[in-house]
N, C-alpha and C positions, 0 to 999 in steps of 0.2 A: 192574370195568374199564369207559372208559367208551369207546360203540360209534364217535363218532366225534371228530373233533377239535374242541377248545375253540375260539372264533371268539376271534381278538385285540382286533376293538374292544369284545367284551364284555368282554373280562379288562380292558383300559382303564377302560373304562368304571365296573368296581365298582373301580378303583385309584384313580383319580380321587375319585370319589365316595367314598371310604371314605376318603382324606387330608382334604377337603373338611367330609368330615360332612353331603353335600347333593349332592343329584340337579341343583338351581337351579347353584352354584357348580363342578359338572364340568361340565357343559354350556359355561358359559360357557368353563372352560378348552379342554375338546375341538370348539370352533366347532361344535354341533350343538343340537337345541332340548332343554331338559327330560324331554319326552316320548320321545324317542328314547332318550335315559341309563335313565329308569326301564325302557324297555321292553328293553333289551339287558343290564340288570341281573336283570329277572325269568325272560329267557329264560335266564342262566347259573345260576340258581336252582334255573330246572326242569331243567336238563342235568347240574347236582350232587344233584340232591333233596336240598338242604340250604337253609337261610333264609342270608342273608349280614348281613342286617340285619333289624334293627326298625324299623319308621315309627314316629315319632312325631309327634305335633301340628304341634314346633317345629323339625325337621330328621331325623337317621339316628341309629340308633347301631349299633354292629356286633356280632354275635355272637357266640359262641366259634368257631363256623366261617368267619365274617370276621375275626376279629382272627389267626388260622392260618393264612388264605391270604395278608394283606396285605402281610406281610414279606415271603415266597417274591417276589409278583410286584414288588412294591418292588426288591427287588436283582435279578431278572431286568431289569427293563426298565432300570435303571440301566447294568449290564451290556451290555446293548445298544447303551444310547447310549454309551457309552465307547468301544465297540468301532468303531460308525458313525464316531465323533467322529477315529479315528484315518485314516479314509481322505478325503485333501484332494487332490484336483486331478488325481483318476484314481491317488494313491500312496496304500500305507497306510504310516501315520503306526506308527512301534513304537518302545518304551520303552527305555531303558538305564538300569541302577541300579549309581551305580558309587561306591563309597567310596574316601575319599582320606583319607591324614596330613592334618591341618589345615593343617599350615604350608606343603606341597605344593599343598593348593588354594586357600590364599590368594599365596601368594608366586611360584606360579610358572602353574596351572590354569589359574585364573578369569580374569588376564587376556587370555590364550590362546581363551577357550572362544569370543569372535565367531569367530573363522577357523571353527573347528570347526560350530558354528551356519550358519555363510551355506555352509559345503561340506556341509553336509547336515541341512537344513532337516527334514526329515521323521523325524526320531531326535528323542523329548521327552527331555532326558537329565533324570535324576534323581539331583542330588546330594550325599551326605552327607559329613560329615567322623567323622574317629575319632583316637585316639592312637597311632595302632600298635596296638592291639589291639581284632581286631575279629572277630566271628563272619560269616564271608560267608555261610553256610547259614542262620542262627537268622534273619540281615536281611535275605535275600531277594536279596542283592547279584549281579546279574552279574561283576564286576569291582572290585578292593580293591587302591588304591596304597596301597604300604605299605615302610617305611623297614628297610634290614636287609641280612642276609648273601644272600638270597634263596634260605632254605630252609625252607619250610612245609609241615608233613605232609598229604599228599593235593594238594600246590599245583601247581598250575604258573605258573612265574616268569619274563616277560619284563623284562630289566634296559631299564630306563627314561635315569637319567641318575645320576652321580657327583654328591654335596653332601658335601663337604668341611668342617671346622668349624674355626673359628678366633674368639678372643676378639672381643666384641662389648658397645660399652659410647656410652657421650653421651659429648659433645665435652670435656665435664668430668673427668670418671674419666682420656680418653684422654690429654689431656695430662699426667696424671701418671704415665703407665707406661712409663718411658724404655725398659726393661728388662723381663723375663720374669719377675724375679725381684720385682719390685712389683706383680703379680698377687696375691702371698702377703700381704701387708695390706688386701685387697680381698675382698668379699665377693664370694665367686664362685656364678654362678645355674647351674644345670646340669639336667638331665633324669634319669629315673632310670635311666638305664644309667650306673651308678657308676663306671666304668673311663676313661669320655671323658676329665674334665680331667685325671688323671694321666698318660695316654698322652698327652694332649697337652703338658702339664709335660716330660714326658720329652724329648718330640722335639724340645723349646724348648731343652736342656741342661741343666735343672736335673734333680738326683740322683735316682733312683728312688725311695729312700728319704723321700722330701719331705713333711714335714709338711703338707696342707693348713690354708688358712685355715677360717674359717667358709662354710657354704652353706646357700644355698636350694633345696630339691629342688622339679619342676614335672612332671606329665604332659604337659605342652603344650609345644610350643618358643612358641606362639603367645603364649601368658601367662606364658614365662620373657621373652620379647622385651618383653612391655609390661612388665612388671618394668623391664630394663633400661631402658628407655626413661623410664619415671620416676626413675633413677639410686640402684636397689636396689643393684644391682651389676654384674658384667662377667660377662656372658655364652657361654658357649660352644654357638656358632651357626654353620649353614650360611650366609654371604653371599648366595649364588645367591637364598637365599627372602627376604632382607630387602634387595634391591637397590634399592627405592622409597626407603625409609630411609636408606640409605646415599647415594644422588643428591643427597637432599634435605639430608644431613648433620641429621640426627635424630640418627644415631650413625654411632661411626667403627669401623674396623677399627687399630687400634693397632701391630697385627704382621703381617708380611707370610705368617708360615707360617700353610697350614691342611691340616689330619690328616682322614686319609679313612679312616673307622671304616665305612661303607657305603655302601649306594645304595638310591634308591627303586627299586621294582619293580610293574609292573604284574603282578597275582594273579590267576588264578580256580580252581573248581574243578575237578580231573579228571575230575569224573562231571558237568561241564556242558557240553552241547554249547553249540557257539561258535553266534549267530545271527549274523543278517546284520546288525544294529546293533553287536552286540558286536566283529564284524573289520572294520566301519568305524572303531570308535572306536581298536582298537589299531593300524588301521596308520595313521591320522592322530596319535595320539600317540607312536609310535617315530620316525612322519616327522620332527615337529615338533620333537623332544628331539633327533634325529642319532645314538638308539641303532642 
């Protein structure tokens, strides 16, 4: 054990020089002379009784008991400065790791997230997308919007906002579906919750019984939507997340009805406490959505 504390510019010092390969090239990193590095590297030598390096002619090379220590202090002092790096202007700066449905955080998120950003500047958020199916624990997530009945085992579910789904297709396709019933010569794109376009058939008036046409099945609404959009087929989509689209007339909405099979919901887990970035994020996104 050892009797007293290790000095930090010595640990610097052999960090330095052992990335370096040179006593000449830490120096110059650490603003101090040569001589100073070598002699703050010999004293941590003699404070481990161990060699850290070999001199040679043409530079350093490091020992097994330096190439041992140089990781450890590598992610320490990395560490560090991250941790520094989070406190700006007398705040610390803390992280949120929040996953979203794709088409949640393109269509409706991401252009939301300045508000979010200029009311609180000191939250780095971190964020991912998924399909609906995502492990919050395996990816480190604080919080998982995610599309559904809002029932996750171990979850707890704040309902976010209602996305409703109704056929979605280019100015093309739309003009030719006077009717519900001209959906069924159309190649319809759908998601793989198989249930969608029959329930929506149904509530259109056609028979329960109803032969579908052909489909394309998609994990993504996001890439059943480019689908549509290149004029695969007629899509069954939430509006609310393709409203850019829809302004621009990229594509139309052909029918006035739209069927409500769920809702996003903001998720975390029961065995994670809430931080203080995390109840800023939810109650600026309950605010925002008017859940």
């Amino acid at each position: 054990m050892l009797r007293s504390h290790l000095p930090l510019n010595a640990l610097r010092a052999f960090e330095a020089s052992a990335r370096h390969l040179s006593f000449t090239r830490a120096a110059i990193e650490l603003c101090v002379t040569q001589a100073a590095v070598s002699h703050q590297v010999k004293g941590l030598e003699a404070q481990l009784q161990v060699q850290l390096f070999r001199r040679l002619p043409r530079g350093l090379m490091l020992t097994h008991e330096g190439e041992t220590l140089l990781p450890v202090l590598r992610d320490s002092f990395d560490r560090i400065a991250l941790t520094l790096a989070r406190f700006e202007g007398g705040h610390s700066r803390e992280v949120l790791s929040v996953g979203a449905v794709g088409t949640f955080a393109v269509g409706w998120l991401m252009p939301r997230l300045p508000d979010f950003q200029a009311k609180h500047p000191f939250i780095d958020l971190r964020l991912s997308t998924h399909n609906n199916r995502v492990d919050v624990a395996a990816e480190g997530l604080d919080y998982a919007i995610r599309f559904g009945a809002g029932a996750w085992h171990g979850t707890e579910a704040l309902h976010v906002l209602e996305a409703p789904l109704t056929a979605l297709c280019v100015p093309e396709l739309a003009t030719q579906l006077r009717t519900p019933e001209a959906l069924l010569s159309q190649t319809l794109l759908r998601s793989y919750r198989t249930e969608e376009w029959p329930q929506w058939l149904q509530a259109a008036g056609l028979p329960a019984d109803t032969r579908l046409p052909r489909s394309i099945v998609f994990d993504s609404s996001l890439a059943m939507m480019e689908a549509a959009l290149q004029g695969a087929g007629v899509a069954l989509a939430p509006p609310l997340m393709f409203r850019r689209q829809l302004d621009a007339d990229l594509i139309r909405q052909p029918f006035a009805l739209e069927l409500n099979t769920g809702s996003y919901w903001l998720t975390r887990l029961q065995s994670r406490p809430e931080t203080g970035a995390m109840n800023a994020f939810k109650e600026w996104l309950l605010g925002t959505s008017g859940a």
